[in-house]
C-alpha positions in Angstrom: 0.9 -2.9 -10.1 -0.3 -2.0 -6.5 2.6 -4.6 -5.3 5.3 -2.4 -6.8 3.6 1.0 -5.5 3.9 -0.5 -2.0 6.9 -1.6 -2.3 8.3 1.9 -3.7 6.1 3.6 -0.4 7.9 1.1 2.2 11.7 2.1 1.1 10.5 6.0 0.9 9.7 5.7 4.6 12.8 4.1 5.3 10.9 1.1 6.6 11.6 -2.5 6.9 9.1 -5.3 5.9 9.2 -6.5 9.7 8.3 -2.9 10.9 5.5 -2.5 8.6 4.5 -5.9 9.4 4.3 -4.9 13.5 2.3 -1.7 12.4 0.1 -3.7 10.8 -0.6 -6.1 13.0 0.8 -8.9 10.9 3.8 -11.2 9.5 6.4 -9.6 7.0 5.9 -12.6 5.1 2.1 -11.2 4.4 3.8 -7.6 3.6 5.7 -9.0 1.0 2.9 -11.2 -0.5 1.3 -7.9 -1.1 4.4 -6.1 -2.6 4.7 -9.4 -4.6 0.8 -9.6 -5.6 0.9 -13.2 -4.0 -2.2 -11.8 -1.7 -5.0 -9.4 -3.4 -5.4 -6.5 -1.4 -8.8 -5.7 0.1 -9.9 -2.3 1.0 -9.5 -2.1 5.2 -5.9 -3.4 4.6 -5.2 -0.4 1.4 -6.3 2.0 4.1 -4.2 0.8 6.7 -1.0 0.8 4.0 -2.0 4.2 2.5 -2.3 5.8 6.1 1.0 4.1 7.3 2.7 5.8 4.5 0.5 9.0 4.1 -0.2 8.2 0.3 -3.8 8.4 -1.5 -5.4 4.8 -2.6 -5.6 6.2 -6.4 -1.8 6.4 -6.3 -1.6 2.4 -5.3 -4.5 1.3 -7.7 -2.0 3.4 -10.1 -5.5 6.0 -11.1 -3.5 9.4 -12.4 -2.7 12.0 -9.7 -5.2 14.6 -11.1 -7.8 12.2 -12.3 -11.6 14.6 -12.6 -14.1 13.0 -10.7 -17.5 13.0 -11.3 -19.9 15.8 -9.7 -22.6 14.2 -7.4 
């Protein structure tokens, strides 16, 4: 599931898988093994892709957009 969301947030900012790839530092052949779940994600990598394109981590995990958290 979180391939496809970052897959859908690439083409919304108009970006290519090379650009992304430079602005993270790595190959577009490791961007698209992420959009095609070849390569789990791990966390320092979903907050480099969810500040690249200015989306929240819940929406990538696929976690509802108004989801109630627990009061600590």
């Amino acid at each position: 599931m979180y391939g496809k969301k970052l897959k859908e947030a690439r083409k919304k900012s108009n970006l290519t898988l090379e650009q992304v790839a430079q602005r993270l530092h790595t190959t577009h052949a490791t961007i698209s093994r992420y959009e095609n779940e070849k390569r789990k994600i791990d966390i320092d990598t979903l907050k480099q892709f969810c500040a690249l394109y200015n989306i929240s981590s819940d929406y990538i995990i696929g976690l509802p957009e108004n989801m109630p958290y627990p009061k600590s």
